[in-house]
Every structure is written in structure tokens, then in C-alpha cells.
C-alpha positions as CSV (number, residue, x, y, z in Angstrom):
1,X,23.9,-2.4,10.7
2,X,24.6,1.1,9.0
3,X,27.7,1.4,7.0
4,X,29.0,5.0,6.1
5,X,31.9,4.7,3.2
6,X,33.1,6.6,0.5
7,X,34.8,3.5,-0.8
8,X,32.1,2.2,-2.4
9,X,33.1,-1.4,-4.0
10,X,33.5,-1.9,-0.1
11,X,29.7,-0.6,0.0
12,X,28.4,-2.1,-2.5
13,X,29.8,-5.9,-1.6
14,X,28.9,-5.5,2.3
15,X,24.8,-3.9,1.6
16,X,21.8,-5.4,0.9
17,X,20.3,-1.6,0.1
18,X,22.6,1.4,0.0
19,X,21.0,5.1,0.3
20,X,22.8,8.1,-0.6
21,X,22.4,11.4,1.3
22,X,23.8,14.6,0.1
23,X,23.7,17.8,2.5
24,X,21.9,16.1,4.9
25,X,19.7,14.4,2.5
26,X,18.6,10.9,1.2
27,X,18.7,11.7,-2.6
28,X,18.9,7.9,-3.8
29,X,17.9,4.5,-2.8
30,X,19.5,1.0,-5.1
31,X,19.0,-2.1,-4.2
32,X,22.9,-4.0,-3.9
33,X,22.2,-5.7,-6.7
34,X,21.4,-2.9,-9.2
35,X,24.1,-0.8,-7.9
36,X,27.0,0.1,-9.9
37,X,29.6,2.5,-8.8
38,X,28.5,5.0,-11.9
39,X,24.8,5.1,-10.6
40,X,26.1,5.8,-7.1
41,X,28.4,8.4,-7.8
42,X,25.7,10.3,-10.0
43,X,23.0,10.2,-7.5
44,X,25.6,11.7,-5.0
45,X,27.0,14.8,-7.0
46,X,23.7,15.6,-9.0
């Protein structure tokens, strides 16, 4: 199932794996259970 949220304590209780793609982009890859809103948000804007 693919999941597209920008509320991501929704994100991070519902995934097993979360990517983040900026412009059109994977930039980032976590694992649920090493994800934290802070590494999330940084992968997305930088």
C-alpha cells in the first residue's frame, strides 16, 4: 500500500519504510523505526 501524507506522525505509525521525494525525486529512504519527524523533515527541505 502507498501512503502520501504530510502529516507525518500519521506516516510514521502506519509504514514499515517511508521514502521522501522532493521535485519529483526520492531524496531519502528510513526504515519506520529509525524515523523521527526531524530526520524526515530534513531530508525533504535539504
Amino acid at each position: 500500500m502507498v501512503v502520501i501524507s504530510s502529516y507525518l506522525p500519521e506516516i510514521i505509525a502506519l509504514s514499515d519504510r517511508i521514502l521522501v521525494a522532493r521535485t519529483g525525486r526520492i531524496v531519502a529512504e528510513f526504515d519506520a523505526a529509525d524515523a523521527t519527524q526531524d530526520k524526515i523533515l530534513y531530508a525533504a527541505v535539504h
